[in-house]
C-alpha positions in Angstrom: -100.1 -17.5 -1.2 -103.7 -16.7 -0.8 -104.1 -12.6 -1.6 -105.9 -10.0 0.8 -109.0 -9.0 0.0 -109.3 -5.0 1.0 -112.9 -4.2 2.6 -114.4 -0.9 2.9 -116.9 0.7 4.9 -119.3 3.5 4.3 -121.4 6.1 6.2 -123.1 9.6 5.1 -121.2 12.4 5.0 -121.9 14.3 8.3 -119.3 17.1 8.2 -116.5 15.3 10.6 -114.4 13.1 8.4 -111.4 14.7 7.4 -111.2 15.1 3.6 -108.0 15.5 1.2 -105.1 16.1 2.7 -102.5 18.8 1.3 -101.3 17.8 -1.4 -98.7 19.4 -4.4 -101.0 19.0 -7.0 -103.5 21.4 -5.7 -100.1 23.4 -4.3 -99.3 24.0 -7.7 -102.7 25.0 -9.4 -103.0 27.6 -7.1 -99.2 28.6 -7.8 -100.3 28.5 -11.7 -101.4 32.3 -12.2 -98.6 33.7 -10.2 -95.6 31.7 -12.0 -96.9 32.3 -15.5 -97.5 35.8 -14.7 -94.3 36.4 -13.1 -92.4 32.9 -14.1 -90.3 32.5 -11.1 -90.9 29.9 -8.8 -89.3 31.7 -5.9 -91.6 34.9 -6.2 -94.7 32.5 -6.3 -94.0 30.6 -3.4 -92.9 33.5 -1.7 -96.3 35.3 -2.4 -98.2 31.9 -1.2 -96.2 32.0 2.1 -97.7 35.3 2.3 -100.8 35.2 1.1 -101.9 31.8 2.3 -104.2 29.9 0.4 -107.1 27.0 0.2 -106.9 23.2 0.8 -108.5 20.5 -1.4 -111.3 20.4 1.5 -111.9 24.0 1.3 -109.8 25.0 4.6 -108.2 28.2 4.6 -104.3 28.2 5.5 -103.3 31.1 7.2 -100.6 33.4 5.1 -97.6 35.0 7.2 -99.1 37.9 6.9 -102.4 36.3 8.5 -99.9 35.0 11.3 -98.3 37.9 11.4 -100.8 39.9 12.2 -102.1 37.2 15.1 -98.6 37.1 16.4 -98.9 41.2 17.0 -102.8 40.8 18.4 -101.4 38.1 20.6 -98.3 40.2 21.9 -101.0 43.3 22.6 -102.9 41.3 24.7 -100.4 40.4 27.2 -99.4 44.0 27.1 -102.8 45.9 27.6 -103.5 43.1 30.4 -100.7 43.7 32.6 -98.8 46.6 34.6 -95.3 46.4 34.7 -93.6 49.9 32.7 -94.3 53.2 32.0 -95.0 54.7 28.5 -92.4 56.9 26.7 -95.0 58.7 24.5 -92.6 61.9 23.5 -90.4 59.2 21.7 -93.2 56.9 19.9 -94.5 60.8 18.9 -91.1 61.3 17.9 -90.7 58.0 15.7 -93.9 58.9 14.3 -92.8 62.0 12.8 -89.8 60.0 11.5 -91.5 57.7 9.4 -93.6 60.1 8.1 -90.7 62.0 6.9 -89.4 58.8 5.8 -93.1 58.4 3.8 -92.4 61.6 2.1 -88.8 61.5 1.0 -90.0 58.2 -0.5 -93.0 59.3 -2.6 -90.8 62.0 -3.9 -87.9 59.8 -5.1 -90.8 58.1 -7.0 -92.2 60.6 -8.2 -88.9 62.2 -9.7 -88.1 59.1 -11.2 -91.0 58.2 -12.9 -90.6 62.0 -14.4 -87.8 61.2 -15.8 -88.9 59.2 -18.7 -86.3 56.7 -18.0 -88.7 53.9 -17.3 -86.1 51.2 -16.2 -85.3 53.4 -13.6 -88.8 54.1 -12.8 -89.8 50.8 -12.9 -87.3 50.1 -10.2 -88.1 53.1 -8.3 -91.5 51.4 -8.1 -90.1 48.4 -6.7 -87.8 49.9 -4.2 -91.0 52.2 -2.7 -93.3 49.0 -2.4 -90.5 47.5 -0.8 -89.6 50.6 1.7 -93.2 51.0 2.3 -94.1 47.5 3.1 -91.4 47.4 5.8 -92.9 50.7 7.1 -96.5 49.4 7.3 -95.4 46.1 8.5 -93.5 47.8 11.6 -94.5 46.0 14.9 -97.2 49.0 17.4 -94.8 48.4 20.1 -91.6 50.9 21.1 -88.6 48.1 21.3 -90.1 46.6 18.4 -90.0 49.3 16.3 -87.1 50.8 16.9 -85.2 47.5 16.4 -86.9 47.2 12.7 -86.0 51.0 12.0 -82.3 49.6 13.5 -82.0 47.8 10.1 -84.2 49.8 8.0 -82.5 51.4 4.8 -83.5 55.0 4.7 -84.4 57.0 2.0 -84.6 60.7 3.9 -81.0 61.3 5.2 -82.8 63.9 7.4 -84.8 60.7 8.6 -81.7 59.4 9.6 -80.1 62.0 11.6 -83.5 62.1 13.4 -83.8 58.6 14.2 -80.0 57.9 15.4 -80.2 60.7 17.7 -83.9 59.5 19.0 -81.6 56.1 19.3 -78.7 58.0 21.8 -81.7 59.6 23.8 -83.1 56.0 24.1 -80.4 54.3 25.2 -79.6 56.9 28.0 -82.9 56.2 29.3 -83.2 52.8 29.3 -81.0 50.9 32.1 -79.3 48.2 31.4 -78.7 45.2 34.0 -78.6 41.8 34.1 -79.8 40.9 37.3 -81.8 38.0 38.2 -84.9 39.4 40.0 -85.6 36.7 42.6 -86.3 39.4 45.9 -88.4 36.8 47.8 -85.6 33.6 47.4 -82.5 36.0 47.9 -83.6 37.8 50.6 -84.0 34.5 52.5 -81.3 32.8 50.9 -78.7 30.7 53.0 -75.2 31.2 52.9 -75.4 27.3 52.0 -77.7 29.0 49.0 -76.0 31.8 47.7 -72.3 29.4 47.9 -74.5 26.7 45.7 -75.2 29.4 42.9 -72.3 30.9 43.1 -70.7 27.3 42.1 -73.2 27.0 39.7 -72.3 30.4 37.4 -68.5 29.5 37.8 -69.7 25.8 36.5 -71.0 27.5 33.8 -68.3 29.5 33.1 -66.1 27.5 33.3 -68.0 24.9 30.7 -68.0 28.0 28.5 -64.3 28.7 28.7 -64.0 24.5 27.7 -65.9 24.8 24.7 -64.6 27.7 23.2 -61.0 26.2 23.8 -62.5 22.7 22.0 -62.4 20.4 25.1 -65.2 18.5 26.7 -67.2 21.0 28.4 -68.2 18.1 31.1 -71.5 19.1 30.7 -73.1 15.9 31.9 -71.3 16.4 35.1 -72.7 19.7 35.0 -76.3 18.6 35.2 -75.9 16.3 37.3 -74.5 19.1 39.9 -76.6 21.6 39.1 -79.7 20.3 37.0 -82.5 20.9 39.7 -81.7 25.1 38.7 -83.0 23.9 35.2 -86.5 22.2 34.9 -86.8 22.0 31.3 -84.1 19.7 31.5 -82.1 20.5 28.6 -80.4 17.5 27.1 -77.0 19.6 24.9 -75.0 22.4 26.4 -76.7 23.8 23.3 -80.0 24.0 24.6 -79.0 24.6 28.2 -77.1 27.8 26.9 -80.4 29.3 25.1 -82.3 28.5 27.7 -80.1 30.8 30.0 -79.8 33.6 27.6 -83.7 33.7 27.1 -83.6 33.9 31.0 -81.2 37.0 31.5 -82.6 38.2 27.6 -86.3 38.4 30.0 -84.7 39.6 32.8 -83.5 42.8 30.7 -86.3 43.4 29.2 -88.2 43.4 32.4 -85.7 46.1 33.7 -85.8 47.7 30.9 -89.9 47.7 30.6 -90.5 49.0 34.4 -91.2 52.6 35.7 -88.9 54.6 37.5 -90.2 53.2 40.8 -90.5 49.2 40.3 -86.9 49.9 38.6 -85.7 51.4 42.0 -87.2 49.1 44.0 -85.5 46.1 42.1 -82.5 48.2 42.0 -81.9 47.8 45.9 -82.4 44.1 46.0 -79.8 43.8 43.2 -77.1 46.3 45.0 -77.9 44.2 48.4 -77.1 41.0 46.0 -74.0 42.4 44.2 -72.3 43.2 47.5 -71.1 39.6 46.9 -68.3 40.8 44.2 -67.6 37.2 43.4 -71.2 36.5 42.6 -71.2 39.8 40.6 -67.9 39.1 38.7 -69.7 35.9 38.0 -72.8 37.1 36.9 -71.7 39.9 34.6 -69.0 37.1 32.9 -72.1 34.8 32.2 -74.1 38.2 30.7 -71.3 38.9 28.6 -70.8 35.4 27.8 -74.7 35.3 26.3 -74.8 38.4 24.9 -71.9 37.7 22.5 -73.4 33.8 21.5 -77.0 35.3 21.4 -77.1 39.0 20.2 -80.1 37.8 18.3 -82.1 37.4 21.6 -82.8 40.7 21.8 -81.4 42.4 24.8 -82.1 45.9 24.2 -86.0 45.4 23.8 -88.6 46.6 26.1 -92.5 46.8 26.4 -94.9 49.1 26.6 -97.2 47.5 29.4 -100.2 49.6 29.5 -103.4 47.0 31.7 -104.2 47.2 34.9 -103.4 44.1 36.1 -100.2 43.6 38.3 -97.7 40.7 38.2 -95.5 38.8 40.0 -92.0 38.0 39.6 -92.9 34.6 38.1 -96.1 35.7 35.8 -94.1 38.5 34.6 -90.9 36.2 33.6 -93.2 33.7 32.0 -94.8 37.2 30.0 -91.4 38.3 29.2 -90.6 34.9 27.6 -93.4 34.6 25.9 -93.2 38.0 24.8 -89.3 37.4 23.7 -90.4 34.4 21.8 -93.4 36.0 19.6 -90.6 38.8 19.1 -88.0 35.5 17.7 -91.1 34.2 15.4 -91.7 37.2 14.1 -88.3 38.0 12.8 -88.1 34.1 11.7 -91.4 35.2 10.0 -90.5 38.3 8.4 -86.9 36.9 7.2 -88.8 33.7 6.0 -87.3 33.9 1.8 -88.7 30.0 1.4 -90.8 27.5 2.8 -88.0 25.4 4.3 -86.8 28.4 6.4 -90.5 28.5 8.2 -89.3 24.8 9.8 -86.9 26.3 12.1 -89.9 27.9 14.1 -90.9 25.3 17.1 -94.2 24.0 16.0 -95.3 23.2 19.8 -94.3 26.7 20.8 -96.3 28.5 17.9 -99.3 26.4 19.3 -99.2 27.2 23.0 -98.8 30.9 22.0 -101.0 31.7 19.0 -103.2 28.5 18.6 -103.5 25.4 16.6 -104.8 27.2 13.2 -101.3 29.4 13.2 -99.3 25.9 14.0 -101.5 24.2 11.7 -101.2 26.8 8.7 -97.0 27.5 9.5 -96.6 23.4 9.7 -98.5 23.0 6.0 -96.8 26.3 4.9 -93.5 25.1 5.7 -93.9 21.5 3.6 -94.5 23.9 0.2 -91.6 23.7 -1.7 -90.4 19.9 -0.5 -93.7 18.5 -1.4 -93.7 20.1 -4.9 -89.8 19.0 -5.0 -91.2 15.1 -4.4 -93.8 15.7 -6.4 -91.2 16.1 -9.2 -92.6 19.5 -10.4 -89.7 21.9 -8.7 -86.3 21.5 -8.2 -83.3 22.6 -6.4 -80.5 24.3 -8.6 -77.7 25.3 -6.6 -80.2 26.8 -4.0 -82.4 28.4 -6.2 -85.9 26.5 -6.6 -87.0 26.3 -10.6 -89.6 24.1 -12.8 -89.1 20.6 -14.1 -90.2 19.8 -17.3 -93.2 18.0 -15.2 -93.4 21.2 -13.9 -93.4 23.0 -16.9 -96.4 20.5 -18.7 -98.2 20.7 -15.3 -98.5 24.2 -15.9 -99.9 24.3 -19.4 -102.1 21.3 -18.6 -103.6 23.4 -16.3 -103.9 26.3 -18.5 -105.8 24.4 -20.7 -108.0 22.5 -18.9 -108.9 26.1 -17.4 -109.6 27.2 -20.4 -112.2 24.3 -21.7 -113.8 24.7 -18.2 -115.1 27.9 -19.4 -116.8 25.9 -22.7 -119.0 24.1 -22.8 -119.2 20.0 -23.8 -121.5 20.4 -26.3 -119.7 22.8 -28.4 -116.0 21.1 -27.7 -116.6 17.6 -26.4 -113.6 15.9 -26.3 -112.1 17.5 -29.8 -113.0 14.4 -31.7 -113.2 15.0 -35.6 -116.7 15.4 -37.0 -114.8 13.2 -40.4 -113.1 9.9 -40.4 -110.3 8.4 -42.9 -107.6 5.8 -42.6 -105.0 7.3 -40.4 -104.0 5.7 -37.2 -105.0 7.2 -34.7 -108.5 6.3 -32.8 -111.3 8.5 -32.4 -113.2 5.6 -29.9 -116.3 5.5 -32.0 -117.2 2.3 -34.4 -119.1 1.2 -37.3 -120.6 -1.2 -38.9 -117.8 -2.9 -41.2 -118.2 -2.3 -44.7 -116.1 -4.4 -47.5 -113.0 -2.6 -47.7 -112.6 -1.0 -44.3 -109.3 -1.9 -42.1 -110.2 -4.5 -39.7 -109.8 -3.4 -36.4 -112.5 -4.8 -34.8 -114.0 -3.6 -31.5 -115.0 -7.1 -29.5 -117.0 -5.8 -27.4 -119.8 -4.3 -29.6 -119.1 -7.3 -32.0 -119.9 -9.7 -29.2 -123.0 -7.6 -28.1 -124.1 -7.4 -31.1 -124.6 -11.4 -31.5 -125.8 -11.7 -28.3 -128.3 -9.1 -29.6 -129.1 -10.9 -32.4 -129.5 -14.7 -31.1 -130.2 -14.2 -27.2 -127.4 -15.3 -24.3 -125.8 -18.5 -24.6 -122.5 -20.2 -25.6 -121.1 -20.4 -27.5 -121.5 -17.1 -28.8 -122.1 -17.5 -33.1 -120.8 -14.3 -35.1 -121.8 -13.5 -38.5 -120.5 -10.6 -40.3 -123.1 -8.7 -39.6 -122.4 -8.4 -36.1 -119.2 -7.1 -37.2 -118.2 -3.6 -35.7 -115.0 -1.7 -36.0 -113.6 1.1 -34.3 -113.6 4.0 -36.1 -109.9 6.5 -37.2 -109.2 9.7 -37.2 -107.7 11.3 -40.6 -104.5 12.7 -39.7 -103.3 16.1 -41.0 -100.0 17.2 -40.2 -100.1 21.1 -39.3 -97.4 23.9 -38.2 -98.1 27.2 -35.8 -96.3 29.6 -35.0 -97.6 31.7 -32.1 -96.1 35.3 -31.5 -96.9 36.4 -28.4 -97.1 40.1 -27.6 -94.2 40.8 -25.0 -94.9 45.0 -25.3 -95.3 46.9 -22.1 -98.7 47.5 -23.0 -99.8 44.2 -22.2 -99.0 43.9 -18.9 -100.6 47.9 -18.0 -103.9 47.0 -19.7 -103.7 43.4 -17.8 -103.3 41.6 -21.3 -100.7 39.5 -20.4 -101.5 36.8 -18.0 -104.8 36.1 -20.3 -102.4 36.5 -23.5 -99.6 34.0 -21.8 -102.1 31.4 -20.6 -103.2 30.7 -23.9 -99.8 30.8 -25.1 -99.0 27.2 -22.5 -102.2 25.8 -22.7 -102.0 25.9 -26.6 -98.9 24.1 -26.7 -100.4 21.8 -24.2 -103.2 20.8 -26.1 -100.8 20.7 -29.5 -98.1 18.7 -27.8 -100.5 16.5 -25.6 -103.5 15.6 -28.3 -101.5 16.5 -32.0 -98.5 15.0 -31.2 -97.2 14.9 -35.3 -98.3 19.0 -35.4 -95.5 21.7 -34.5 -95.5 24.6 -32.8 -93.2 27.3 -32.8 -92.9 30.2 -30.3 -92.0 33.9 -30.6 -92.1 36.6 -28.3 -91.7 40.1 -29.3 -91.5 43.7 -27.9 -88.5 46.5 -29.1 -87.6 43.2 -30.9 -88.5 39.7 -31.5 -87.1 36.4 -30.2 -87.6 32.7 -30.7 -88.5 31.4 -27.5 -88.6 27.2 -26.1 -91.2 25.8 -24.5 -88.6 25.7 -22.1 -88.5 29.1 -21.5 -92.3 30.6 -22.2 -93.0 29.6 -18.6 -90.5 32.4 -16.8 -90.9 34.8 -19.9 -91.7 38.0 -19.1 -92.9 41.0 -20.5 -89.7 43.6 -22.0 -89.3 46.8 -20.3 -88.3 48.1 -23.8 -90.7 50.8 -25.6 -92.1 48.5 -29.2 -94.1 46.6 -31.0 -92.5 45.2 -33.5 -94.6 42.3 -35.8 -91.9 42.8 -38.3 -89.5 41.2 -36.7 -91.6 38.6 -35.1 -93.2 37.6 -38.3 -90.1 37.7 -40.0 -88.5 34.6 -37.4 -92.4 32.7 -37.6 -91.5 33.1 -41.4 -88.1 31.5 -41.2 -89.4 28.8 -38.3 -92.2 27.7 -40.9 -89.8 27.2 -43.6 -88.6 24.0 -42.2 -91.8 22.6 -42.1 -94.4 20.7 -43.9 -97.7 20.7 -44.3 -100.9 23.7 -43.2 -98.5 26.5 -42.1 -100.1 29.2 -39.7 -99.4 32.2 -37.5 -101.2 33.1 -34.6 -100.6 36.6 -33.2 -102.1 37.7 -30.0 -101.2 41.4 -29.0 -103.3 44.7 -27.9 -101.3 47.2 -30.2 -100.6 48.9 -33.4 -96.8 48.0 -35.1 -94.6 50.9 -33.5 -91.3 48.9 -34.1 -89.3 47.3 -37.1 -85.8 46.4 -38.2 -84.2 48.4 -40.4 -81.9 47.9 -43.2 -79.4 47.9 -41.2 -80.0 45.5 -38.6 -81.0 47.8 -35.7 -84.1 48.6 -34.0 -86.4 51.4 -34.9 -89.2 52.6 -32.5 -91.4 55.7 -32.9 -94.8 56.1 -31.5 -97.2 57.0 -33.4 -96.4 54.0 -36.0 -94.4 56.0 -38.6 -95.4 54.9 -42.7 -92.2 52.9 -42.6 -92.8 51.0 -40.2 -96.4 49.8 -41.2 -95.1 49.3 -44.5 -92.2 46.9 -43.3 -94.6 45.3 -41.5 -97.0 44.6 -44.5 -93.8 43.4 -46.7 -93.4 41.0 -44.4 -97.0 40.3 -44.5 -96.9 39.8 -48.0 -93.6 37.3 -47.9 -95.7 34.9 -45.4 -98.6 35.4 -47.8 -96.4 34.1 -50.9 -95.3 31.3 -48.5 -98.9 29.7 -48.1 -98.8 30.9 -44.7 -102.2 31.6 -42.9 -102.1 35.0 -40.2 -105.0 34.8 -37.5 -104.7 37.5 -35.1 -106.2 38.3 -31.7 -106.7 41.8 -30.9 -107.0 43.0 -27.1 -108.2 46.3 -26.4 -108.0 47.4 -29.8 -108.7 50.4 -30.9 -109.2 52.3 -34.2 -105.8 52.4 -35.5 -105.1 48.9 -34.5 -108.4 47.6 -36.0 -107.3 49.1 -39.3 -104.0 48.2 -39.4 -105.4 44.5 -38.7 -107.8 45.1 -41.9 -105.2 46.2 -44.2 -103.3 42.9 -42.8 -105.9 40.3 -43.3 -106.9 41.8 -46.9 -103.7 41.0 -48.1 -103.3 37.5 -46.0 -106.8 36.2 -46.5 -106.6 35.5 -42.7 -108.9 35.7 -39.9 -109.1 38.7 -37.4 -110.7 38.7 -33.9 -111.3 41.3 -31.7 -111.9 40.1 -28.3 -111.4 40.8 -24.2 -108.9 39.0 -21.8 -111.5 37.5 -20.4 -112.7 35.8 -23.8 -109.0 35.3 -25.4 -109.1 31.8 -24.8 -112.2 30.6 -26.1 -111.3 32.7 -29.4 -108.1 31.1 -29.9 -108.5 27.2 -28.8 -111.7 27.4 -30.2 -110.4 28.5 -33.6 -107.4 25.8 -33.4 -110.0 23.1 -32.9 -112.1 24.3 -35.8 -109.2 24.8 -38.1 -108.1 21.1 -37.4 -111.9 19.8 -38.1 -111.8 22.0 -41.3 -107.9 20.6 -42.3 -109.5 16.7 -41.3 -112.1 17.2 -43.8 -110.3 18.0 -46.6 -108.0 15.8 -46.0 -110.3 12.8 -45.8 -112.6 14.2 -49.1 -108.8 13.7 -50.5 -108.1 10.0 -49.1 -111.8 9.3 -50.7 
């Protein structure tokens, strides 16, 4: 079977042609900060969603917040264009006042609990303002809106409280609530014929309700065919039929409950005229009841603040109502929204007549988040909680890394080929001339280039051993580090811990990925110390525990190097002085400043790796005097490197060092081999 050839065409680039598409790989760089800062995969997509972020071509997808904030513009619009209700301004004054007390009582629970010295409780103080607060700035400018949102908001202020549930009673008396269909022109010329026909068609539906709730066949295709001219979007389930009515009477109410005194009055004799049919009334308030209990999400309480000068019609101002009911749905899809599948629900072809095609565009790409990364193999599903693969987990410190080289340049790292060559086995992708004695891997290419070289083109092609050219090996040296990564609660105050983390995975990237035979041990330490996986550095965080303890995290990089062979080696990045040690027996001791028993545990652990040939480089952030000679004392007893250096400079310190180390460890071992 003859193959097809593929043929391509090419123009010049004219700003047109669509680029990349979305994919997860770019997804995830731009998820790489957030999840090693923070090291939940949730919390970072959940921050994306909100955020928004950047295409491959440069394109920038709209956050929820972005949307969110469209959404409201879009609802204002309709409502400073058009004249249907009055303003209650002595109640939005009064709401006002509310959430300012609410402000208050909140700053003050704060403040009393970061004065407490109990910083666990503090630090979830903290969280529980932001939290408050964010629902308080994010609540919607309009009356129904925000009164709903304050409906399920969690007070602080009991006072607030009180306030707001009475505002709520005064609210509701004000407010009427129907649920008649406003159609003056059609029923005040309605036929008997007419008024029989929808009379027939509410008991239809009735009665199809009473069916389905009982389990039998509702007969709704009967139904349509009876009745279907009433319904021009031409529902196709009783499903959709049933929301379609209850976003019908749901507009309805709120355009009764949005008008003035008068436009209310005026409707309200057309519907007393209409509900002098009792049947159709019976009928009518059983359908209300009916919607209200299968769709108490539709909002039926809402109103609007119309405030232009244009007036509308019946129709206009049911279409407005509708549209306005359905920005009002989105939003609380929006605002609910705890992960990127839950943004599908939303009806793409809706969100584009209402907001645009950017807001369709961005909530379409946002909602493919977590199932692209999911077939891209990097996330994963665990009993409805999304967390890293190990592809996940490399793709991280990949990126870490190559992050990290970006910021140096070729020259001075190239590809992190050794500057000496022995016998091992792995390549280096350079050659030689062969010498009498070398291994004979021979690299055909030069070898053949060479002859060709030497005696013009031609075949056959005649070698000599001149022409000879192998490929080059690197001398191997088997290594072990141990990295202890400062876990204290300085580090993430003086924003040491991202950097400090980041070289942490893109370390044990570039060990696992280009020294395969080295190993590399991890240990995180705070009040105490811990081993920690490469499993687990990704979602490690900092403790919330007062300490630094290097004691006990030299003591485990101690016992980890042990069990090795070969150049042992401890890198310790942190920003503080030792304020933390185990004592004799077994427990925890922290006191700030470093008492003389701590700093002198700390050095007789010093001295043990010392005796044990093992190597202590440390990184110092932010260090100040105290730190800087505690670090001297260290390294004059260690014969070990110190380097004081930024966040922003971290990685090149440490990587850079690594790579040297290995060139200096290559060396020697090749001077040996010779």
């Amino acid at each position: 079977m003859r193959g097809v050839v593929a043929r391509f065409t090419y123009s010049r680039w004219d700003g047109t042609q669509k680029g990349f598409d979305l994919d997860a790989e770019s997804v995830f760089d731009g998820l790489t900060d957030d999840l090693l800062y923070h090291g939940d995969v949730n919390s970072a997509l959940r921050r994306m969603m909100q955020e928004g972020f950047r295409d491959r071509n440069g394109e920038r997808l709209q956050g929820l917040r972005e949307i969110m904030d469209r959404l409201r513009r879009e609802r204002q619009e309709r409502l400073d264009r058009s004249d249907l209700g009055g303003v209650y301004s002595e109640i939005a004054d009064e709401l006002n006042d509310i959430v300012d007390e609410e402000r208050h009582a909140i700053e003050n629970a704060r403040r009393d609990a970061d004065n407490s010295g109990d910083e666990r409780r503090a630090q979830n103080a903290r969280q529980t303002a932001e939290d408050r607060t964010f629902r308080l700035d994010m609540l919607p400018d309009d009356l129904a809106s925000k009164v709903r949102e304050l409906q399920a908001y969690d007070f602080e202020s009991a006072e607030a409280r009180r306030r707001f549930e009475e505002l709520i009673d005064k609210l509701r008396q004000q407010l009427m609530q129907q649920t008649v269909d406003q159609m003056s022109g059609s029923i005040q010329n309605m036929s008997p014929e007419d008024m029989q026909r929808m009379k027939d068609m509410l008991a239809g539906l009735n009665d199809m309700l009473d069916k389905n709730q009982r389990g039998e066949d509702p007969g709704f295709e009967q139904f349509m065919e009876n009745f279907g001219d009433f319904f021009p979007e031409n529902p196709e389930t009783l499903e959709q039929l049933l929301e379609i009515i209850a976003q019908r009477m749901a507009a309805m109410q709120a355009m009764m409950n949005s008008m003035t005194p008068g436009q209310r009055a005026q409707l309200q004799q057309l519907s007393d005229q209409l509900m002098e049919d009792m049947d159709l009334r019976w009928q009518m308030g059983q359908l209300g009841q009916n919607m209200r209990s299968m769709f108490p999400e539709m909002g039926w309480n809402r109103s609007y603040d119309f405030e232009g000068q244009e007036p509308m019609g019946f129709a206009q101002a049911m279409q407005t109502m509708q549209e306005l009911g359905e920005l009002d749905q989105l939003e609380n899809l929006l605002r609910n929204a705890t992960n990127p599948g839950a943004l599908a629900e939303a009806d793409m072809d809706r969100v584009r007549d209402l907001m645009g095609d950017d807001a369709a565009r961005s909530l379409e790409r946002l909602a493919e988040l977590a199932k692209m990364l999911e077939q891209a193999g990097l996330i994963q599903n665990k009993e409805g909680r999304l967390e890293l693969t190990p592809k996940g987990m490399r793709k991280i410190g990949s990126n870490a890394l190559r992050e990290l080289f970006s910021k140096l340049t070729k020259d001075k790292m190239g590809q992190h080929q050794m500057d000496h060559h022995g016998q091992g086995h792995e390549r280096t992708y350079e050659t030689k001339q062969y010498e009498y004695g070398d291994p004979f891997n021979l690299d055909l290419n030069r070898t053949i280039r060479n002859a060709l070289r030497r005696n013009g083109g031609g075949t056959p092609v005649h070698l000599s051993p001149e022409d000879f050219e192998i490929e080059r090996t690197e001398h191997l040296t088997k290594s072990a580090t141990v990295l202890l990564l400062d876990l204290s609660m300085s580090m993430p105050m003086r924003d040491n811990f991202l950097p400090a983390k980041k070289v942490a995975m893109a370390l044990h990237s570039l060990i696992t990925s280009q020294f395969p035979r080295d190993y590399m041990g991890l240990v995180g330490f705070g009040e105490v110390a811990r081993v920690l996986t490469p499993e687990q550095l990704p979602e490690v965080s900092w403790d919330f525990a007062y300490g630094t303890n290097m004691q006990h995290a030299l003591m485990l990089a101690r016992r980890l190097l042990s069990r090795q062979t070969g150049t042992k080696q401890i890198i310790m990045i942190t920003d503080g002085e030792p304020t933390a040690h185990i004592t004799a027996s077994g427990q925890p001791y922290f006191n700030y400043p470093p008492t003389l028993e701590t700093v002198e545990a700390t050095l007789r652990e010093v001295v043990r790796c010392t005796k044990d040939n093992i190597r202590i480089n440390t990184f110092m952030l932010d260090a100040d005097r105290s730190l800087k000679s505690f670090i001297e004392r260290l390294t004059a007893i260690n014969r070990g490197r110190a380097f004081f250096t930024t966040p922003e400079t971290l990685g090149d310190y440490v990587l850079v060092d690594f790579i040297e180390n290995k060139k200096r460890m290559s060396s020697r071992g090749a001077r040996q081999t010779g």
